[in-house]
C-alpha positions in Angstrom: -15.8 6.0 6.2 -12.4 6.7 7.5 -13.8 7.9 11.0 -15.3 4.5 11.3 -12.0 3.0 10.5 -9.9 4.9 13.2 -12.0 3.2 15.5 -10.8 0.0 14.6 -7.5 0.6 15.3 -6.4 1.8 11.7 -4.6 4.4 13.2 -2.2 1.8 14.8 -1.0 0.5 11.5 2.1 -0.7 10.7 1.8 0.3 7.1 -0.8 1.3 4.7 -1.7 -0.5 1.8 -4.2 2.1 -0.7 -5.2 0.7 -3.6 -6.6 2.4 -6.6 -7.8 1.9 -10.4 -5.6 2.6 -13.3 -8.4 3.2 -15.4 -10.5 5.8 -12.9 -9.3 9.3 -11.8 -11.7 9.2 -9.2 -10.2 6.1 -7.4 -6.7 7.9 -7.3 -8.0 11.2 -6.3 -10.1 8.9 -3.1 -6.8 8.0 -2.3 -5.1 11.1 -1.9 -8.2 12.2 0.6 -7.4 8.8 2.4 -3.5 9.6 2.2 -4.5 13.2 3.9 -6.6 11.7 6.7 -3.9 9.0 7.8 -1.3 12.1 7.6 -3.4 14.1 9.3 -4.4 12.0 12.0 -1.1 10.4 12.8 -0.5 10.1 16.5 2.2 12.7 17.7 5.3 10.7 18.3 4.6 7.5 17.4 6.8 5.8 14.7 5.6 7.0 11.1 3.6 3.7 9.3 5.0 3.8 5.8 1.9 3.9 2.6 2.2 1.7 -0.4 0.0 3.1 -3.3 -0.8 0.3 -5.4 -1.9 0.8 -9.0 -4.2 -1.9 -10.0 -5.6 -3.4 -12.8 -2.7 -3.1 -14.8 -3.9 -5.7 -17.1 -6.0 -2.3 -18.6 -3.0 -0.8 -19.4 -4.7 1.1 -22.7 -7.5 2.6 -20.5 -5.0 4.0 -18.1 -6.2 7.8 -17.2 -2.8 9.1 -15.8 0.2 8.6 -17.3 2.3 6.1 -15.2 5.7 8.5 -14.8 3.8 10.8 -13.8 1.6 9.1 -10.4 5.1 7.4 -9.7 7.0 10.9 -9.6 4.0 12.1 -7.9 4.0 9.2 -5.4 7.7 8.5 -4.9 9.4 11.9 -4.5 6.5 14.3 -3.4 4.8 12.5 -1.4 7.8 10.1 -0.2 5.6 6.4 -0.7 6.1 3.4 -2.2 4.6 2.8 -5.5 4.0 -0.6 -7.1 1.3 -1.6 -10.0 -0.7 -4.8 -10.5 -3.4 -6.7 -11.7 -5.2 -8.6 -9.1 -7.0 -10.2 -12.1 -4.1 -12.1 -13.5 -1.7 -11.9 -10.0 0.8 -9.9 -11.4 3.2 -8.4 -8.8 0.7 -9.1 -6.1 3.2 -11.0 -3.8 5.9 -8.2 -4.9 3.2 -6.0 -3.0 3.1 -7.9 0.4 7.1 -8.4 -0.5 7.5 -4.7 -0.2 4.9 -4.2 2.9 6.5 -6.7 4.8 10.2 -5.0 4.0 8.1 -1.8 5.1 8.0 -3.2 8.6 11.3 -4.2 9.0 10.8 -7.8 8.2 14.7 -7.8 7.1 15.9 -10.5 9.8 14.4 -12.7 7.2 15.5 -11.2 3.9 17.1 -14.9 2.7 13.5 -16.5 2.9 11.2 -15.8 -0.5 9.0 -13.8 0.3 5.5 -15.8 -0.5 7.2 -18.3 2.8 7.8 -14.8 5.0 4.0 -13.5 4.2 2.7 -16.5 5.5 4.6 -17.1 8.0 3.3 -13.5 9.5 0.1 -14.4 8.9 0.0 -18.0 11.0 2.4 -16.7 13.9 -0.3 -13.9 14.0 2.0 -11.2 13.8 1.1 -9.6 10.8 -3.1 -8.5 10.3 -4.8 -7.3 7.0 -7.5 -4.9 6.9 
């Protein structure tokens, strides 16, 4: 999967949204393989795209598999990313997500402006695309 994706220009990204289940080690564990590949394949000298890992479905907070400490420690000071949880379900700290992708960027000319008003801003100047 993530060869075809290079081709599309994934490589080129300004950041790197992974998502992953709360409730399935699996998911996490695909996203430290995905993590590896975008390190790993990182174009020599070109600026370093930041990676969000985004916990979701945190609506399922009782059939978490990893304790939530412990993927943020993992995350935040090993592996130097941003870490945010959610639930796409019921919308929590979605727009906190693209909040923190967009400040990723270096969208802080435009810190003053709530951030739902700067996402889609991005998104109708064409200036910011979502894969």
């Amino acid at each position: 999967e993530w060869a075809d994706s290079c081709c599309r220009g994934v490589r080129s990204a300004h950041v790197y949204i992974l998502v992953y289940d709360i409730c399935c080690f699996d998911s996490f564990e695909y996203v430290k393989t995905i993590r590896q590949q975008i390190l790993e394949t990182r174009v020599v000298g070109t600026v370093e795209a930041p990676i969000l890992i985004v916990g979701n479905k945190r609506d399922l907070q009782r059939g978490r598999v990893i304790p939530r400490h412990n993927v943020s420690d993992l995350v935040r000071k090993t592996w130097k990313c941003g870490y945010i949880e959610c639930s796409a379900k019921f919308n929590w700290h979605v727009l906190l997500l693209f909040s923190e992708a967009l400040k990723c960027v270096g969208c802080s000319r435009c810190k003053h402006v709530h951030a739902a008003i700067r996402f889609q801003g991005a998104l109708r100047r064409e200036r910011c695309a979502l894969m």
